[in-house]
C-alpha positions as CSV (number, residue, x, y, z in Angstrom):
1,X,12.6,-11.0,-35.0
2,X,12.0,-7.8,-36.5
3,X,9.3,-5.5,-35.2
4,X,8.2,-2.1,-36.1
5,X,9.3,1.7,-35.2
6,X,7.1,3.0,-32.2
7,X,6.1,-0.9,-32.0
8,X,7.0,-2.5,-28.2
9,X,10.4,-4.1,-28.8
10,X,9.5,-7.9,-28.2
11,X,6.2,-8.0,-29.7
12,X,5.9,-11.2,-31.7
13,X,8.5,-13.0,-29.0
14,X,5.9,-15.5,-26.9
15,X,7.3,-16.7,-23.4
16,X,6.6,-19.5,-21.3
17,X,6.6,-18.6,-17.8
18,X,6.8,-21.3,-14.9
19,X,8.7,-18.9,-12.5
20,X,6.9,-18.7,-9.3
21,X,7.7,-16.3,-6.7
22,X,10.0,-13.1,-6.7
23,X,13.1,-13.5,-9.3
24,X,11.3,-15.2,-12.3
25,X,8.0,-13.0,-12.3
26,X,10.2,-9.9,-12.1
27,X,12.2,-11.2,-14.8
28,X,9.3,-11.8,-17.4
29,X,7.4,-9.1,-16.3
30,X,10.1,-6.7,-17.8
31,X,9.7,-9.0,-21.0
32,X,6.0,-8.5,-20.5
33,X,6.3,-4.8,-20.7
34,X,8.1,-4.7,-23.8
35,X,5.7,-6.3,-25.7
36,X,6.1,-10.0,-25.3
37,X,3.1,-12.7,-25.1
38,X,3.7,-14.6,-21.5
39,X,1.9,-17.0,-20.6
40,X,2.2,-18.0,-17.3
41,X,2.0,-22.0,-15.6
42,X,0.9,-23.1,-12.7
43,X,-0.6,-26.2,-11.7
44,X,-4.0,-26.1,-9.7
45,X,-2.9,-28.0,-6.3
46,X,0.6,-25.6,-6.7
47,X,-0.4,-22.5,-7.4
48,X,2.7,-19.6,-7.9
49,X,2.6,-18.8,-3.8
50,X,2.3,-15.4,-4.8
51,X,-1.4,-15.8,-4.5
52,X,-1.3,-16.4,-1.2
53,X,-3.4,-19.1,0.3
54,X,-6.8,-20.6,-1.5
55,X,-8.3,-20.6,2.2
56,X,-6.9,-17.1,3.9
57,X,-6.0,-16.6,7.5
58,X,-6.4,-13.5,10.0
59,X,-2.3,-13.7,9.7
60,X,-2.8,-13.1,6.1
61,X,-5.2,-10.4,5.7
62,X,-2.6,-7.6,5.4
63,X,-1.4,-8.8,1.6
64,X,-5.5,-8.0,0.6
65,X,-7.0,-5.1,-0.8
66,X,-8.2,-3.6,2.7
67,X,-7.8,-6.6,4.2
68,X,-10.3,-8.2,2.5
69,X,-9.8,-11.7,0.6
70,X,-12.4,-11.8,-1.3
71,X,-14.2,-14.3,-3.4
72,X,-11.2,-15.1,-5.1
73,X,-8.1,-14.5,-2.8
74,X,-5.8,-16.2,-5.0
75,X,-6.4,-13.6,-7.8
76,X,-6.1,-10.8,-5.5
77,X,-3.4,-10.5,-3.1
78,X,-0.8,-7.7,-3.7
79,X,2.2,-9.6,-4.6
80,X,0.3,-11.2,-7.9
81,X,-0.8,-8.2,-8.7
82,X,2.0,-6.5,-8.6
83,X,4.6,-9.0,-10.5
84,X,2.6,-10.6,-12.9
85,X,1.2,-8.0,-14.8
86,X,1.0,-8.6,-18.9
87,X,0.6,-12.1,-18.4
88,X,-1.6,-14.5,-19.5
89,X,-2.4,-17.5,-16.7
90,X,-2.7,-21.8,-17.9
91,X,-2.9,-24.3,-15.4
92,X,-1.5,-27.6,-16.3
93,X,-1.2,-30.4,-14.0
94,X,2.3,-31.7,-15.0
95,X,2.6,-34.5,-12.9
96,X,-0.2,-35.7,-15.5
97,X,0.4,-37.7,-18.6
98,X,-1.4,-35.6,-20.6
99,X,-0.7,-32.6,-18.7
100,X,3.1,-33.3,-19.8
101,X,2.3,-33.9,-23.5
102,X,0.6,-30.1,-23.7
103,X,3.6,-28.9,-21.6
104,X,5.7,-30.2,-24.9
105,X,3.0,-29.1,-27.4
106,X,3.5,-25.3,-26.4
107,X,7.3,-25.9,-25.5
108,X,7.1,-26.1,-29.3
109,X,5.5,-22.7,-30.5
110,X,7.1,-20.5,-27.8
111,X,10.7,-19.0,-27.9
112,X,11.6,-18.4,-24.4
113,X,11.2,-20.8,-21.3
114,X,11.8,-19.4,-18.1
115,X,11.7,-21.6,-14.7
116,X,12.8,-21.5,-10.7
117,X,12.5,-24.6,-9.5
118,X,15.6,-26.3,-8.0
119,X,17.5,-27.7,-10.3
120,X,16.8,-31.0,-11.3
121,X,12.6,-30.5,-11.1
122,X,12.2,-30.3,-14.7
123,X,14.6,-33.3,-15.6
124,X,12.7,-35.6,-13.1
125,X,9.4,-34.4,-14.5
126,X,10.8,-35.8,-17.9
127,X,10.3,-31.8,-19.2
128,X,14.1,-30.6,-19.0
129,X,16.6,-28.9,-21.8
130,X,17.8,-31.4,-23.4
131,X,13.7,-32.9,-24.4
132,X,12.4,-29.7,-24.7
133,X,15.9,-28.1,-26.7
134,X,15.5,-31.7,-29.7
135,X,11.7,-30.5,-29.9
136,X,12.1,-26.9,-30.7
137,X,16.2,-26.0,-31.6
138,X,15.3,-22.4,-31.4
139,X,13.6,-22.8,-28.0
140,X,15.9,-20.4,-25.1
141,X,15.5,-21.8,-21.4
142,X,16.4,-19.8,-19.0
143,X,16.6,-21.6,-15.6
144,X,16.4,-19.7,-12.5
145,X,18.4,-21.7,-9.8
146,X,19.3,-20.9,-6.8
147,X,23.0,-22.5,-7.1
148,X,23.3,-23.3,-10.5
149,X,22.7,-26.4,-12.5
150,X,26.2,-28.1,-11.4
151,X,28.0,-28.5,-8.4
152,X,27.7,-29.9,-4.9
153,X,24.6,-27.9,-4.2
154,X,22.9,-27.8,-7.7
155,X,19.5,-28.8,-5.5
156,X,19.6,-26.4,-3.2
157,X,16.6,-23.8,-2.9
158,X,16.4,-20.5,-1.4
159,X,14.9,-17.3,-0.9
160,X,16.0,-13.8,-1.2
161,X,16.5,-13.5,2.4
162,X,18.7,-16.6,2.3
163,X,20.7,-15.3,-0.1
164,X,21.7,-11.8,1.6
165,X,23.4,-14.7,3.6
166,X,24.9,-17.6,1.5
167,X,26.4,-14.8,-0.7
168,X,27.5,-12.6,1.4
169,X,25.8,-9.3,1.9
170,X,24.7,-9.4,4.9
171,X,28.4,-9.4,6.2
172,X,28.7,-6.1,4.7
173,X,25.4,-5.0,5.8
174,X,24.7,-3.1,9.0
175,X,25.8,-0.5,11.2
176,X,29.4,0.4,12.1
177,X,30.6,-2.8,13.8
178,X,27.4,-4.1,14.6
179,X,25.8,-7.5,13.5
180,X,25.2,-8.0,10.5
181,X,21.7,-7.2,9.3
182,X,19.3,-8.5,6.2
183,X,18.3,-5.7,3.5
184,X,14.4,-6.6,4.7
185,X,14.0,-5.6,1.3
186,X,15.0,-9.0,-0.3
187,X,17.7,-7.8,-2.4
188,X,18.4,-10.4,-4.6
189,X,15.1,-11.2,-5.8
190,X,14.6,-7.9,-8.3
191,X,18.3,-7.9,-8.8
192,X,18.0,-11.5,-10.1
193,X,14.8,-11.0,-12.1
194,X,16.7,-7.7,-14.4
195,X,19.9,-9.7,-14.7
196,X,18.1,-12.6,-16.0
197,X,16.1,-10.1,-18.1
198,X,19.6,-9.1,-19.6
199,X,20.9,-12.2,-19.8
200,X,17.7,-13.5,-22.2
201,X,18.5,-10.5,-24.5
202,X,21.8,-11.4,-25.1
203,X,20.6,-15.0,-25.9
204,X,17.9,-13.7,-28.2
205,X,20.4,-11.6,-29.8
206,X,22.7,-14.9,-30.3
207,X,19.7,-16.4,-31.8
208,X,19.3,-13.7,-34.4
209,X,23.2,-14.6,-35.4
210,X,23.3,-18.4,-35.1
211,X,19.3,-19.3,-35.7
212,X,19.4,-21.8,-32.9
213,X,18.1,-21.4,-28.8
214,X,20.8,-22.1,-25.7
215,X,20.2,-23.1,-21.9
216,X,20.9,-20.1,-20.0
217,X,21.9,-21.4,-16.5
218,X,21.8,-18.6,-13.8
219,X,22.7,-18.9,-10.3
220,X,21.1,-16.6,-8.5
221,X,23.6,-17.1,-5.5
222,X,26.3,-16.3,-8.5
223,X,24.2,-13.1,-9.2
224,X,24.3,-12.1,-5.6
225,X,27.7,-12.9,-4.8
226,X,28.7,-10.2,-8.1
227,X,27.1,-7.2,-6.3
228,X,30.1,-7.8,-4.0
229,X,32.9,-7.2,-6.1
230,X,34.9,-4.3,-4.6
231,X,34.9,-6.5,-1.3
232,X,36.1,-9.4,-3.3
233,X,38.5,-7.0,-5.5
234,X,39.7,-6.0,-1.7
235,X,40.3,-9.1,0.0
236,X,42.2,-10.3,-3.3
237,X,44.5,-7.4,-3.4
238,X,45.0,-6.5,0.6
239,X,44.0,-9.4,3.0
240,X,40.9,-7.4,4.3
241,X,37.7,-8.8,5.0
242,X,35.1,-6.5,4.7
243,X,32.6,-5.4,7.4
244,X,29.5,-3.5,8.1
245,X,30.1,0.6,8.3
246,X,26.5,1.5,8.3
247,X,25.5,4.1,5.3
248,X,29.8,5.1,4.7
249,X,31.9,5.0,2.5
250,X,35.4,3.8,2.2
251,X,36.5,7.0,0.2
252,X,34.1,9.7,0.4
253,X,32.9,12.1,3.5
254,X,30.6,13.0,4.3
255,X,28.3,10.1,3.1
256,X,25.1,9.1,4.7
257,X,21.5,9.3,5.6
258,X,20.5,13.0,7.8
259,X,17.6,13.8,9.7
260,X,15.0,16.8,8.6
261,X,12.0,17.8,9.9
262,X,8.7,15.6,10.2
263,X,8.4,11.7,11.2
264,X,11.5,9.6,10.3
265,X,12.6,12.0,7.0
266,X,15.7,11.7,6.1
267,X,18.3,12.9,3.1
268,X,21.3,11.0,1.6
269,X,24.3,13.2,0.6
270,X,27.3,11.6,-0.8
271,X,30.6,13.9,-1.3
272,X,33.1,12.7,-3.6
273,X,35.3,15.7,-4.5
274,X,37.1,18.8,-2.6
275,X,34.6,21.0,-5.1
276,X,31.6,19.1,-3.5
277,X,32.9,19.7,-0.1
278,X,33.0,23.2,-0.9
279,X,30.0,23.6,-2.3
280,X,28.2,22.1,0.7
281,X,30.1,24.2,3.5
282,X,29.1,27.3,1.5
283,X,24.9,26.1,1.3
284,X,25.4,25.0,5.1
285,X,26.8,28.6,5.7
286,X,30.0,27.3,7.4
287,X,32.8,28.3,4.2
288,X,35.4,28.3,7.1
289,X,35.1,24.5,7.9
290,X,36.6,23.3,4.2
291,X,39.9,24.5,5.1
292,X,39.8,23.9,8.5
293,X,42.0,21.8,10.3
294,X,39.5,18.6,10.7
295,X,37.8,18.5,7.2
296,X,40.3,20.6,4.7
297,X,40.9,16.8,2.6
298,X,38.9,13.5,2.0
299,X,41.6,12.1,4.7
300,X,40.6,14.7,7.2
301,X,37.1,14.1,6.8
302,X,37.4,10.6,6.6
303,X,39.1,10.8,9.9
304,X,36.5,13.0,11.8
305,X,33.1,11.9,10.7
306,X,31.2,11.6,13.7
307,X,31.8,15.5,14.0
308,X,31.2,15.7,10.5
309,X,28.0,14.0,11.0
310,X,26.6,16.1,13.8
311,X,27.6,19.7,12.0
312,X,25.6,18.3,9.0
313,X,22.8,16.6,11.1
314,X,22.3,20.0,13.1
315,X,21.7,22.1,9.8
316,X,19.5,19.3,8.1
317,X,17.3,18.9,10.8
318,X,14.7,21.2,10.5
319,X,14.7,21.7,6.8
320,X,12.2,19.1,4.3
321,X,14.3,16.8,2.6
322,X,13.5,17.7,-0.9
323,X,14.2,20.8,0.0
324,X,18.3,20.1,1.0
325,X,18.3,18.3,-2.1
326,X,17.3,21.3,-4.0
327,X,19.8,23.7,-2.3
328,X,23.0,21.3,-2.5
329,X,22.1,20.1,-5.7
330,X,22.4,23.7,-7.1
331,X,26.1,23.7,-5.6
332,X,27.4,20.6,-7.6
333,X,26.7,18.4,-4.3
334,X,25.0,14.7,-4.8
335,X,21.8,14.8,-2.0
336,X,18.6,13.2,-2.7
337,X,15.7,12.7,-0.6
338,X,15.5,8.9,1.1
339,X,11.6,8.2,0.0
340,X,8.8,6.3,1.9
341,X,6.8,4.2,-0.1
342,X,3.5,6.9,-0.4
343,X,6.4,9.6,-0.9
344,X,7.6,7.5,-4.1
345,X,4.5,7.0,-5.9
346,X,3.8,10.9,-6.0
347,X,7.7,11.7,-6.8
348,X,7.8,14.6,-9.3
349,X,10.8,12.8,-11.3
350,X,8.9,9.4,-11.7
351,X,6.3,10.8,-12.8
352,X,7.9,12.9,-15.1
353,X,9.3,9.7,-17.0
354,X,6.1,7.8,-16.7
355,X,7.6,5.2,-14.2
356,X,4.2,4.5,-12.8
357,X,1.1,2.9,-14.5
358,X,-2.6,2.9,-13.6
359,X,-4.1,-0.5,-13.6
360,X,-7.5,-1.2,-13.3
361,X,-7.7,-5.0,-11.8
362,X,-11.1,-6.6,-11.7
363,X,-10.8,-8.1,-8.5
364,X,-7.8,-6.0,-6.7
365,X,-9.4,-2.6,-7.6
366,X,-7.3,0.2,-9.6
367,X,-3.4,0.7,-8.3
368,X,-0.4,2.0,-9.2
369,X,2.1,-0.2,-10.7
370,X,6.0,0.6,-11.3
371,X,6.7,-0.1,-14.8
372,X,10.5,-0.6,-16.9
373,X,13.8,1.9,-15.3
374,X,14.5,2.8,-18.8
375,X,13.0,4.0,-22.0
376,X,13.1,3.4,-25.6
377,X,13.0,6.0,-27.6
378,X,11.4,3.8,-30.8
379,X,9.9,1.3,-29.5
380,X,7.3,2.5,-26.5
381,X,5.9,0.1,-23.3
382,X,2.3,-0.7,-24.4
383,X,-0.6,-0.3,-22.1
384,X,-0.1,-2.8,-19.2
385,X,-3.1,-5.1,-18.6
386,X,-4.0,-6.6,-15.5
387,X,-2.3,-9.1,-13.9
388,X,-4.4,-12.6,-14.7
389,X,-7.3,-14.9,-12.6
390,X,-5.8,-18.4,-12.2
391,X,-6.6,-20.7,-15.7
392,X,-8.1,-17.1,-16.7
393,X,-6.5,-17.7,-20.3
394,X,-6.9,-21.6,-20.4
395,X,-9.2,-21.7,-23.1
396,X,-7.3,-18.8,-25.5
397,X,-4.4,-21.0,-25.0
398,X,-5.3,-24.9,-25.1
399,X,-8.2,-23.7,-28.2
400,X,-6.5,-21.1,-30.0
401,X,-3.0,-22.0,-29.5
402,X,-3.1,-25.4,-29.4
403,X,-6.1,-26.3,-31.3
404,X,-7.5,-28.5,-28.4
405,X,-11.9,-28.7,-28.9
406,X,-14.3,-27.6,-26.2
407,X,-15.0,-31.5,-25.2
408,X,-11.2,-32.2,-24.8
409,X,-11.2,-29.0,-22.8
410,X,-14.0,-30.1,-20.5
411,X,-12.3,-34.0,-20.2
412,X,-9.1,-31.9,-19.0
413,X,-11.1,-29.7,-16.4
414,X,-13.1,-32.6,-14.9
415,X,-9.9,-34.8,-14.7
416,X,-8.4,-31.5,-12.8
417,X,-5.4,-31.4,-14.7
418,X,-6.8,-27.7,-16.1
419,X,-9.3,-25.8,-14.2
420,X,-9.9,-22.2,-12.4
421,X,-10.5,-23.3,-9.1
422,X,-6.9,-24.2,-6.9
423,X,-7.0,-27.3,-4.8
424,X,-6.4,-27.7,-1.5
């Protein structure tokens, strides 16, 4: 597939999406930004749960626009929003016969499949690899388990949160020999959703080569479980099991988060080297300390870092946190500000490289909206359009892709197997 200079790099390439949640969205809305057609499935009585519920309660207000539902609420709340941006929405009952048989009619004119459910959903429903794969040859699935297609636990689901905890990270996250602790953040879900990103380039790129589509089967426990691989590498080689140790670091000092002035501000300074260390005693105004008797190596350091901790912590504390950056960047030393969420969207450097979009939604209101982390030098992100209405794109796709008239249409809507309207 061949597109044009200062074109977006997968236009041409049409997806489609049945990922719900976290880990599949992220996943095609990369492929979204770079120019691909994705259209995305759901069914009207299981809507992606992104959109929240069809009938809101007072517990769920806070994922609204100012709190406010709306009309709509499914096409509103701020996770849809957010992760399904440059997509188009079906719905497609596929519990139905014919539901199933337009499943396989578009199966056929789309290059990429991308799924989550646990593993053996799409082979009960009849709409697995293997039918979909002696259909369309050049058709890549990517399926988006939580364990993998084989093994004892192939059927397994999860979230992020379980994750952090089947894989393994949350024994390595937490403070110094405290409990272990969950990222809150998630972690594996946009972790997942770029690998799998990756892993679809590589299987378009086999495509160009060989002419013919593959099953990509990703584990997103597997996926997880990689991000571990020092602690792995570690317990291999020496016997050790790793633990929590807060924001340090096994080999350099000082490392961690420091208070500055105003509400909960903080800055994260990593040193690596003895020219680092020196660099930072001389912004801190203490030259004497890098050849002192406590700190004069990485050992030394190492060794005394609650006292390391509390000279830094005194000097940081009353100084912004861009503004430590600033000075110890100058001397060679990593520091970078630790962000809160309104802090990001107003960062000089993202906006510098264009990180953020503004997106005018018809029934969310105009937002901010993070875009790719990287750039292509010929082929640019196109504009990003809003994230879609449920069935807002039924009739483009079922008429103009699949040739379908305005009377088989209307049969499909009043037999709910398509429609706008969730049930339930």
């Amino acid at each position: 597939m061949a597109t044009p200079v200062n074109s977006p790099a997968l236009q041409g390439l049409r997806i489609l999406d049945l990922s719900q949640v976290a880990a599949g969205p992220y996943a095609t809305m990369f492929l979204g930004f770079m120019g691909a057609e994705v259209i995305k499935l759901e069914s009207l009585s299981r809507m992606d749960i992104n959109r929240g519920r069809a009938r809101p309660t007072a517990d769920d207000l806070r994922v609204y626009p100012n709190g406010e539902p709306g009309e709509r609420p499914w096409n509103r709340t701020a996770h849809h929003v957010h992760r399904n941006i440059n997509k188009q929405s079906l719905t497609l009952d596929l519990s139905a016969q014919r539901g199933k048989e337009l499943f396989l009619e578009l199966a056929q004119v789309c290059d990429v499949l991308v799924e989550n459910y646990r593993g053996s959903v799409m082979d009960r429903l009849g709409l697995g690899y293997d039918v979909v794969s002696k259909l369309n040859p050049r058709l890549i699935y990517l399926k988006i388990s939580s364990q993998g297609a084989t093994g004892p636990e192939a059927n397994y689901g999860s979230l992020g949160s379980t994750l952090e905890q089947t894989a393994g990270l949350a024994s390595i996250t937490g403070y110094e020999d405290g409990l272990p602790l969950m990222t809150n953040l998630v972690y594996p879900d946009p972790v997942v959703g770029i690998l799998s990103f990756g892993a679809l380039m590589t299987a378009l790129r086999r495509r160009l080569k060989t002419g013919t589509g593959c099953l990509v089967d990703l584990s997103q426990r597997e996926v997880t479980t990689m991000l571990l691989g020092e602690s792995f590498l570690d317990f291999s080689v020496t016997g050790q099991v790793a633990g929590t140790m807060a924001n340090r670091h096994r080999d350099m000092a000082p490392h961690g988060v420091y208070p500055c002035s105003g509400d909960d501000m903080w800055v994260a300074i990593s040193v690596g080297s003895q020219e680092e260390w020196e660099g930072l005693c001389r912004v801190i105004g203490q030259p004497e300390l890098a050849t002192g008797p406590r700190f004069a190596d990485g050992e030394l350091r190492r060794g005394n870092q609650d006292a390391l901790d509390a000279i830094i912590s005194a000097w940081t504390a009353d100084k912004d946190h861009y503004q430590v950056m600033h000075l110890l960047q100058a001397e060679g030393v990593t520091a970078a500000p630790v962000l809160k969420g309104d802090e990001a969207i107003v960062d000089p450097h993202h906006e510098f490289r264009g990180f953020w979009d503004t997106v005018e939604h018809p029934e969310a209101g105009t937002y901010k909206q993070v875009t790719t982390p990287w750039q292509l030098s010929r082929s640019p992100r196109g504009r990003s359009t809003p994230a879609p209405g449920l069935g807002e794109h039924n009739h483009q796709v079922l008429s103009g892709l699949l040739g379908l008239s305005q009377e088989e249409i209307d049969t499909l809507v009043a037999e709910g197997t398509t429609g706008e309207i969730p049930k339930g």
